[in-house]
C-alpha positions in Angstrom: 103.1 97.3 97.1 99.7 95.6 95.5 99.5 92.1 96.2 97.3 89.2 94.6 95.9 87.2 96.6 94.9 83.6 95.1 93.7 80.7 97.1 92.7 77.1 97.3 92.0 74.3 99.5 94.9 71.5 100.3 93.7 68.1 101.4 95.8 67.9 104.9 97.5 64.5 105.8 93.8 63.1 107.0 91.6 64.4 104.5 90.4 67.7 106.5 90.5 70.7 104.4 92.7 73.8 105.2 91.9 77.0 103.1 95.3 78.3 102.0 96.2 81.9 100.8 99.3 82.9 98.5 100.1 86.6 97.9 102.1 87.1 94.7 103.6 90.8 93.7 100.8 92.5 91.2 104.2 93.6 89.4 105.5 90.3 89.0 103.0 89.8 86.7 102.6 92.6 84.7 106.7 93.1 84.3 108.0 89.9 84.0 110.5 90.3 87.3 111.5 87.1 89.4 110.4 86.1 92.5 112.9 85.6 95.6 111.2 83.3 97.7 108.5 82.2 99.5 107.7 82.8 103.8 104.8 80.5 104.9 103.0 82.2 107.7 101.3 80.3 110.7 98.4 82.1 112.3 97.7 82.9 116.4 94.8 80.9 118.1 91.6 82.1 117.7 92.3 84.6 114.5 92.4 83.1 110.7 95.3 83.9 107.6 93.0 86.5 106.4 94.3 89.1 109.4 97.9 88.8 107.5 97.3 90.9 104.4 99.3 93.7 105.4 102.4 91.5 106.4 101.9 89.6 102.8 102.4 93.4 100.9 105.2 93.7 102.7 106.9 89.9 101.7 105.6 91.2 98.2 107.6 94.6 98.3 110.7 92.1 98.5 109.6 90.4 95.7 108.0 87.7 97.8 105.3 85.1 97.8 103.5 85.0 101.1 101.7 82.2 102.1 99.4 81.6 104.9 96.5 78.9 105.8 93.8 78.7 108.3 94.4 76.1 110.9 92.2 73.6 111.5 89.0 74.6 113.5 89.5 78.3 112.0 88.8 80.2 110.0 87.3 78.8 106.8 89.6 75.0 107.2 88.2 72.4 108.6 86.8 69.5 110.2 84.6 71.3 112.6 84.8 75.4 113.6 86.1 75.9 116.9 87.5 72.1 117.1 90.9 70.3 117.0 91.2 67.0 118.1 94.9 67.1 119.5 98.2 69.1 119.5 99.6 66.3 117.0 97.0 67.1 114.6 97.4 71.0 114.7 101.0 69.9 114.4 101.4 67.3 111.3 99.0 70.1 109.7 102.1 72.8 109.7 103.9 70.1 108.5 102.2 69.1 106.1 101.6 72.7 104.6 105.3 73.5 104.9 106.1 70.5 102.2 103.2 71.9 100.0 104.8 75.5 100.3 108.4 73.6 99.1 106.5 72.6 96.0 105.4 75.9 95.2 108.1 77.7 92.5 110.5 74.6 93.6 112.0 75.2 95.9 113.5 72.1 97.0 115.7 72.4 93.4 116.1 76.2 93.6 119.0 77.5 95.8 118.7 80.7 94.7 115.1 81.4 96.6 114.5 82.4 100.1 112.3 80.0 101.8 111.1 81.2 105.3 108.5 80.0 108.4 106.9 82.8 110.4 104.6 81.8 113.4 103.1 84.3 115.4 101.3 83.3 118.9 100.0 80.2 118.9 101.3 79.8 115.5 104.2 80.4 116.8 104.4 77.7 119.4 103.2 75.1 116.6 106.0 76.3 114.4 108.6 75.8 117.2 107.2 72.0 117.5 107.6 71.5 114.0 110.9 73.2 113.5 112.5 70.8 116.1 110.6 68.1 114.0 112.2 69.2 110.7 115.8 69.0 112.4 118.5 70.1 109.8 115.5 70.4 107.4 114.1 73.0 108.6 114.5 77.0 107.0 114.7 80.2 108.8 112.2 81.2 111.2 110.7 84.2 112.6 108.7 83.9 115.6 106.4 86.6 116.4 105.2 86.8 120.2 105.1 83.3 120.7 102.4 81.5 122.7 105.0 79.6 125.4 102.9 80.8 128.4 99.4 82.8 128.2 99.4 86.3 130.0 96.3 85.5 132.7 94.5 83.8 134.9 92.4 81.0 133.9 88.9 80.9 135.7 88.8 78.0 138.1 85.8 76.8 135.9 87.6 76.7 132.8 90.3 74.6 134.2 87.5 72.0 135.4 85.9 72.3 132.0 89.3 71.5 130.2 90.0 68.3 132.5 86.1 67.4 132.8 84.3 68.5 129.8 86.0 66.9 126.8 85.7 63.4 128.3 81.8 64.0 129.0 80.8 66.5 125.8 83.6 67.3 124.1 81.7 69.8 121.7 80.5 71.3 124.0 80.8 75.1 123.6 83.1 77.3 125.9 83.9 80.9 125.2 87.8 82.6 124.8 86.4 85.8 126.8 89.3 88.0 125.4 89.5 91.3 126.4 89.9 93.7 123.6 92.6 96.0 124.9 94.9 93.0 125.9 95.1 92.6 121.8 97.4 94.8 121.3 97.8 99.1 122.2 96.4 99.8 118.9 92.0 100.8 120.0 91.3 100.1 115.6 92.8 96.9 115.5 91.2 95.7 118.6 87.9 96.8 117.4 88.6 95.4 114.4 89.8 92.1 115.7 86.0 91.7 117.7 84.4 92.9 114.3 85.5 89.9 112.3 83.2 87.0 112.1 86.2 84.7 110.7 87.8 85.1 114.2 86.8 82.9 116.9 85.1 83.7 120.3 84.0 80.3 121.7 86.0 76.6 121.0 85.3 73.3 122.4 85.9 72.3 125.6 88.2 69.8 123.6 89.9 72.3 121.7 90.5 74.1 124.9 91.8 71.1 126.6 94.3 70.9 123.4 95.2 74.5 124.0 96.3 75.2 127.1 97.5 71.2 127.2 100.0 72.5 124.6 102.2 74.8 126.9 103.5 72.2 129.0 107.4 73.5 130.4 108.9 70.2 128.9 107.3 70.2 125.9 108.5 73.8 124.9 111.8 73.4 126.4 112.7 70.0 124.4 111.1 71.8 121.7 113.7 74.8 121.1 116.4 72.3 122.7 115.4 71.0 119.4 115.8 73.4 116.6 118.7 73.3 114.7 117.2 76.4 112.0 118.4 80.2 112.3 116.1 81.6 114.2 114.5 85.1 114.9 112.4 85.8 117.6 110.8 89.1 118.2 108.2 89.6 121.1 106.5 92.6 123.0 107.8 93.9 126.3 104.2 95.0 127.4 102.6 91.8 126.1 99.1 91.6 127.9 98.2 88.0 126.7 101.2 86.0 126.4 103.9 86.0 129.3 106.7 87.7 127.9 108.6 86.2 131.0 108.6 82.9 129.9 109.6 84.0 126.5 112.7 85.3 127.6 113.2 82.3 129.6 112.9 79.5 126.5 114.8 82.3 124.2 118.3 80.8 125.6 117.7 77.3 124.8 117.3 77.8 120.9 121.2 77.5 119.8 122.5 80.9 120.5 124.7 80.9 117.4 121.8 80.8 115.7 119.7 82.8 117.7 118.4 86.5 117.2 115.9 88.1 120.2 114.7 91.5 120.1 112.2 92.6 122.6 110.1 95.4 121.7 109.4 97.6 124.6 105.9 98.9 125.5 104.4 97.4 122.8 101.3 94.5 123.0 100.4 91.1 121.8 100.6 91.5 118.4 103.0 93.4 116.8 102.7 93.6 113.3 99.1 95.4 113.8 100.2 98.0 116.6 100.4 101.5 116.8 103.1 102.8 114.1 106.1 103.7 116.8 105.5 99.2 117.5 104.8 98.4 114.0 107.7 100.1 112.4 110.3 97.4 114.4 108.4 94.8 113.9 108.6 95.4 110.1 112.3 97.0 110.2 112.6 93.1 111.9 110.6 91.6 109.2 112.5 92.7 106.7 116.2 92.4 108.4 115.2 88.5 108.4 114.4 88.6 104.7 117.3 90.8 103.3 120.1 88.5 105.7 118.1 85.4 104.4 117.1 84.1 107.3 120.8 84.3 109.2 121.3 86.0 112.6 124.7 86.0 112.8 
């Protein structure tokens, strides 16, 4: 289905600008239907909301508005490209963009729309942070391959530049050096992935420090300990940059009444832009979370 894309630029809670994207149905418009809902979408590190046009036509083909926004330091939001200051920031800003998505159609009054939180990656690891925020608050979400534990081995001089570098030039530039094929099994969208200029491929040494400071064990496990919303996690089996071990290990301590895991076998990193055999779960998922609003049970 065609989707129309509009967006704007919200004012987060400290002034710093976050571009934000809403796909509508075109035939909403030109037919007069309703709309069902809304899913909010929150990005992976390093990539921008831009990458989640094909995910958006397929909200749209269930008569939803997807939304999505840039996270600070990416894509076109701001302060500064390739910079956040701390985890709380990243944090309050998903927060702060889930009440503005609320507001949208109003929702908050309307019990008849779907309202829905997708993170994916690092997005995902944000969203599980804010969803144990929210409390009884909180909608369904949908957690795509999240970012618990990355998938590598982290130079010995990256480590020293993430406990040294942000005290001493926290600007200063340091690159993400990811490998292509460790995107995903799909060669187009990895080529495509290095091809985008709104993607990033260096960060601060602050931002790094933020970054891998944010997968602290405790953290994560309070975290899901945490969430009181449905929840829907689906992750890849043959993940190549986040550790699908230590995704199946935090899985159990979401509240398993309330918790649906599927593990996709074989496939990598991000599954909504794999090869079709990958894809097709991830969107027969997808949509499974829509049509049962959000429940797992």
């Amino acid at each position: 289905m065609k989707a129309i894309e509009r967006t704007e630029y919200l004012k987060s809670f400290d002034g710093t600008e976050l571009f934000f994207r809403c796909y509508s149905p075109a035939e909403i418009a030109s037919q007069g239907s309703k709309i069902s809902g809304l899913i909010l979408a929150v990005h992976g590190f390093g990539e921008h909301s831009g990458r989640y046009a094909d995910l958006a036509a397929e909200a749209c083909s269930k008569n939803m508005l997807f939304a999505c926004f840039d996270l600070r330091g990416h894509g076109k939001s701001g302060p500064r490209r390739g910079d956040a200051e701390n985890l709380h920031a990243l944090v309050l800003d998903v927060l702060f963009v889930i009440n503005h998505a609320r507001s949208i159609l109003g929702i908050q009054q309307r019990q008849d729309l779907f309202f829905g939180l997708l993170g994916h990656s690092f997005g995902g690891l944000l969203l599980t942070y804010a969803s144990s925020v929210l409390q009884d608050t909180c909608p369904p979400v949908f957690l795509s391959s999240p970012c618990y534990r990355v998938n590598q081995t982290i130079p010995q001089w990256k480590k020293f530049a993430a406990a040294a570098l942000p005290r001493i030039a926290p600007l200063a530039p340091v690159p993400i050096d990811i490998v292509p094929a460790n995107i995903s099994e799909n060669p187009e969208n990895n080529a495509a992935y290095l091809a985008d200029e709104l993607n990033l491929f260096s960060i601060s040494a602050r931002f790094g420090s933020v970054f891998l400071g944010s997968m602290q064990d405790d953290m994560i496990q309070r975290a899901a300990r945490g969430v009181r919303a449905d929840v829907t996690l689906v992750f890849a089996g043959g993940d190549k940059l986040v550790d699908s071990a230590k995704t199946r290990a935090i899985a159990p301590l979401f509240a398993k009444q309330r918790l649906r895991t599927v593990e996709i076998a074989n496939a990598g990193h991000e599954i909504f832009n794999e090869l079709p055999q990958f894809r097709e779960k991830a969107v027969s998922e997808f949509h499974r979370w829509i049509d049962a609003r959000g429940l797992v049970g």
